[in-house]
C-alpha positions as CSV (number, residue, x, y, z in Angstrom):
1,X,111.1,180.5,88.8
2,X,107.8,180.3,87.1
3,X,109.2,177.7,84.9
4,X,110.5,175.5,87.6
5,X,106.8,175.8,89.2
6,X,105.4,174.5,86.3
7,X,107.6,171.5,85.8
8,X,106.6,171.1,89.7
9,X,102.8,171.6,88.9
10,X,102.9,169.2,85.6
11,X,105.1,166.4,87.9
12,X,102.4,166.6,90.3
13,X,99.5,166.6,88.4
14,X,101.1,163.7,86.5
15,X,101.4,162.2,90.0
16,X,97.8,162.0,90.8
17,X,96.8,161.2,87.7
18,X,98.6,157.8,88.3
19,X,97.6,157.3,91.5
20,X,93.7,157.6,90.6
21,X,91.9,154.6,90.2
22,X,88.1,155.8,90.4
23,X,86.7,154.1,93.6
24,X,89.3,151.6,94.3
25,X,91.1,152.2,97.7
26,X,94.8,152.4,97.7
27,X,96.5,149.4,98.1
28,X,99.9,148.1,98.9
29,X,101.8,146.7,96.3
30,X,104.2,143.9,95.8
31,X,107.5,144.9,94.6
32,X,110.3,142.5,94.3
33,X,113.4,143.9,93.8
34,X,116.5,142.0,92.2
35,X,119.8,141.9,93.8
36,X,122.8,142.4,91.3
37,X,124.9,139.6,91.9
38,X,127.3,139.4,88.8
39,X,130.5,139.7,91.1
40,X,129.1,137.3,94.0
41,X,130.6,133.7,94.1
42,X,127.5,131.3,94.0
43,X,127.2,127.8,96.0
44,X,124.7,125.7,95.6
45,X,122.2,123.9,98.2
46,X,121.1,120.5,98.0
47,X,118.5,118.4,99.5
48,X,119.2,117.5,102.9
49,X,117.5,114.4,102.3
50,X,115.8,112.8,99.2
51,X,112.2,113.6,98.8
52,X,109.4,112.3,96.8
53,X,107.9,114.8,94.1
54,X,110.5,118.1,93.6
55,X,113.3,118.5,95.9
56,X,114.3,121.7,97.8
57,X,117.0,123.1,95.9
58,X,118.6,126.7,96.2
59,X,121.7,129.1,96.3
60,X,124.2,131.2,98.6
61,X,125.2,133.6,96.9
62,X,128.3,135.5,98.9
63,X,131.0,138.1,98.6
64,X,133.5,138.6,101.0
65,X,135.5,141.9,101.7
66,X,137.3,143.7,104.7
67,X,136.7,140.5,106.8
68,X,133.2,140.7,106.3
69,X,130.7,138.1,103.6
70,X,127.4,139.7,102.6
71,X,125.1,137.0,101.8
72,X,121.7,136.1,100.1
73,X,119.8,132.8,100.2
74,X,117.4,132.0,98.0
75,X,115.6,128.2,97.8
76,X,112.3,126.6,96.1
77,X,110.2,123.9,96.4
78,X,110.0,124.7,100.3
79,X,107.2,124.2,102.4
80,X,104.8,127.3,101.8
81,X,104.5,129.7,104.3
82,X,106.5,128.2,107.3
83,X,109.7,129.7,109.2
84,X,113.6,128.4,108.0
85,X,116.6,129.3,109.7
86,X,119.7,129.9,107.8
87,X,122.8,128.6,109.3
88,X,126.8,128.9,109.2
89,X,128.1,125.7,110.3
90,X,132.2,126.6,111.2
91,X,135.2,123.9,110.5
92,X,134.9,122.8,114.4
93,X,131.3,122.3,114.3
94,X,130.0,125.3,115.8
95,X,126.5,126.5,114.5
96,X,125.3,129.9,114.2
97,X,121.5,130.6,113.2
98,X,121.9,133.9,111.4
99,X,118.6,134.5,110.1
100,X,114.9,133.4,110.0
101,X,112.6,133.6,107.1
102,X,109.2,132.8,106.3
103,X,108.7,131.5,103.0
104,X,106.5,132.6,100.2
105,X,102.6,130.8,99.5
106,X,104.8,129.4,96.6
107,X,107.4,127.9,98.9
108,X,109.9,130.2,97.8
109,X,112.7,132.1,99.9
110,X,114.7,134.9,100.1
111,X,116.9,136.4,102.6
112,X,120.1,138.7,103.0
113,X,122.6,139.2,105.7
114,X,126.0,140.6,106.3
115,X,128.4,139.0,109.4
116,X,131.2,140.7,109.9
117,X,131.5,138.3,113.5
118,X,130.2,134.8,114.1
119,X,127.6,135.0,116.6
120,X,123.4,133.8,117.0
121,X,120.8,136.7,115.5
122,X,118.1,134.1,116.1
123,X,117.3,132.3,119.8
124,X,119.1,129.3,120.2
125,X,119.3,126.4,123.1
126,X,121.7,126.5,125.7
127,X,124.5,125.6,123.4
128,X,124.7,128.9,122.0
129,X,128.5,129.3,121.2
130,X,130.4,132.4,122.0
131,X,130.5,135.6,119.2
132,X,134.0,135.6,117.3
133,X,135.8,136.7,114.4
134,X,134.5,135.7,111.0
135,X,138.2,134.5,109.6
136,X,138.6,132.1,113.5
137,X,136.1,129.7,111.6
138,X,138.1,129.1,108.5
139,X,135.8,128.1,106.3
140,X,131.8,127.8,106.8
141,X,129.2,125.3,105.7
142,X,125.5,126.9,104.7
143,X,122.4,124.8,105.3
144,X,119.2,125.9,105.6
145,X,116.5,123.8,108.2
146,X,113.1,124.1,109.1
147,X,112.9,127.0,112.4
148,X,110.8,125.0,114.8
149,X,111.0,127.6,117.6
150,X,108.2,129.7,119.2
151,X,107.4,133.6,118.9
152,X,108.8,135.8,121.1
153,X,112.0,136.4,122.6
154,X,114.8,134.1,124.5
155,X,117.2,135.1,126.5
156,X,119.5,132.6,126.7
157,X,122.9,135.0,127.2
158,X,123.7,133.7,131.4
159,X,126.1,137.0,131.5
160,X,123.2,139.4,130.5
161,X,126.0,140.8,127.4
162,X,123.6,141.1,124.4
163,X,120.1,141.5,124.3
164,X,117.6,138.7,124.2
165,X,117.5,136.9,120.7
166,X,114.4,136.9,118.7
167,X,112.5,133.6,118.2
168,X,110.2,134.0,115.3
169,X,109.6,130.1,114.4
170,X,106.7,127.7,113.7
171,X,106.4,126.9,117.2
172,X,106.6,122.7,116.9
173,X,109.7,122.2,118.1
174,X,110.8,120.7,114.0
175,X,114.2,121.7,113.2
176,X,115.3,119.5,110.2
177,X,117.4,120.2,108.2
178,X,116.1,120.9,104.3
179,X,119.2,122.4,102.4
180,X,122.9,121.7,103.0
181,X,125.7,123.3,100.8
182,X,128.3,120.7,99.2
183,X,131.2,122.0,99.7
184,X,132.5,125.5,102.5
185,X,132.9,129.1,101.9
186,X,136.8,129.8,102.7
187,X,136.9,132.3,105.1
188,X,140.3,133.0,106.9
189,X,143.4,132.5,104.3
């Protein structure tokens, strides 16, 4: 027992010995932590639109089990510090927003999800199409556009079924789109 105490004691001494820096108030760090993606299929996503200086250019990077795709976007060359939606754009058209990001001072984003149904996480217009199975789309399109809504919620669900949707946007009412994948994700065999 007196040995495990001292192990304890040294750990924690140890401890604050790292965490002293003299006057300095403790600050938050920065960590950025690296998804392993060695057994994710990779697609990836284009300029929407030819632009002057460097394009927009990124990845989805997916992996699909149980009827489910876990996802990660990443893009560069965006504009800094303004909101973009991710969207899965089905084979009949249908668009669901399933994420909104705010990119880095660099212009850089990042952002993770896993569907396991089709449905809006962000708020939408009135257009907002019903939740259903992942494999009913058959294959999806990514793209990736500028999220010109406001802050707050919307409620936009006339049968009161789900909750309202958050709206976490740039508030100008821009919704272009930046990054478009080339070819679908198959979904449904």
């Amino acid at each position: 027992m007196t040995l495990v105490r001292g192990v304890a004691a040294l750990a924690l001494i140890a401890l604050v010995a790292a965490c002293t820096g003299g006057d300095d108030p403790l600050v938050a760090k920065t960590v950025t932590i690296v998804p392993d993606l060695t057994s994710y299929n990779t697609m990836p996503l284009t300029a929407a639109k030819p632009t002057t200086g460097e394009e927009p250019a990124g990845t989805f990077d997916y992996l699909i089990v149980d009827g489910a795709i876990d996802w990660y976007v990443f893009a560069t060359h965006l504009q800094p510090e303004r909101a973009y939606r991710v969207l899965l754009t089905a084979a009949d058209g249908k668009e669901y927003a399933i994420a909104s990001r705010r990119t880095a001072a660099d212009g850089s984003l990042g952002a993770h999800g896993v569907e396991t149904a089709l449905m809006n996480r962000q708020c939408v217009g009135s257009e907002d199409p019903s939740r259903r199975p992942l494999e009913s789309a058959k294959s999806l399109h990514v793209s990736v556009k500028s999220d010109g809504s406001s802050r707050g919620a919307s409620g936009n669900d006339m049968l009161g079924s789900r909750s309202a949707l958050p709206c976490g946007g740039n508030g100008d009412g821009v919704f272009d789109y930046v990054l478009r994948s080339p070819d679908s994700v198959r979904v449904a065999p």
